[in-house]
Residue, then its C-alpha position, 0 to 999 in steps of 0.5 A: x563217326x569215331x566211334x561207329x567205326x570203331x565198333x566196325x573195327x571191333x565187330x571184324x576183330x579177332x577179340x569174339x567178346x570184343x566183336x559180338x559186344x560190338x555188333x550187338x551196338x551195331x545192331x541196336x543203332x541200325x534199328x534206331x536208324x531205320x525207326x527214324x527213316x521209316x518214319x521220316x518216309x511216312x511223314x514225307x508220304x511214302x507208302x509202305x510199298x516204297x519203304x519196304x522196296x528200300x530195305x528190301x523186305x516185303x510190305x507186311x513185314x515193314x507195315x508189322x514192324x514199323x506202323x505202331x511207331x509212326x506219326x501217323x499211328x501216333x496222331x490216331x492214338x492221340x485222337x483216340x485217347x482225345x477222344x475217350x477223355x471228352x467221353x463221360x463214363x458210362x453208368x448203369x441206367x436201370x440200377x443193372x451194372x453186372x452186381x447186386x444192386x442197391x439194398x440187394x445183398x448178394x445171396x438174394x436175387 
């Protein structure tokens, strides 16, 4: 904790290099933070009305920041990714795949 309440030290000091520097880590660890809880919150069923009546934003705005990084967002990447694997890749059926096919050189048509 020593060193949290040393950057709140630094960020109200008089030294402004010292204390934007300071509130700069502030800000950085705040945002890891509330990643961790909104996260922590969805995981333990919350909606994003709930969290986003904590902090004190609107439910767009915690749902814009946060959905990517949720284990809910995580388990459907997971799950869409499982499932492009699994799917064998598409091939042309009729020889048609978008360029000349082949014994056609490209100017004939």
């Amino acid at each position: 904790m020593t060193e949290v309440n040393d950057l709140a030290v630094a960020a109200g000091g008089t030294d402004v290099r010292a204390g934007l520097r300071a509130t700069l880590a502030l800000r950085r660890l705040a945002e890891r933070l509330e990643r961790l809880q909104v996260s922590n919150a969805r995981r333990q069923g919350w909606s994003w009305q709930e969290i986003a009546d904590a902090l004190e934003v609107s439910k767009q705005a915690v749902h814009q920041k946060h959905a990517a990084h949720t284990p809910d967002a995580r388990a459907a990447r997971q799950a869409r990714d499982a499932w492009e694997t699994r799917r064998p890749a598409r091939t042309p059926r009729d020889g048609r795949s978008g360029g000349p096919s082949q014994g056609q050189s490209q100017g004939e048509g």
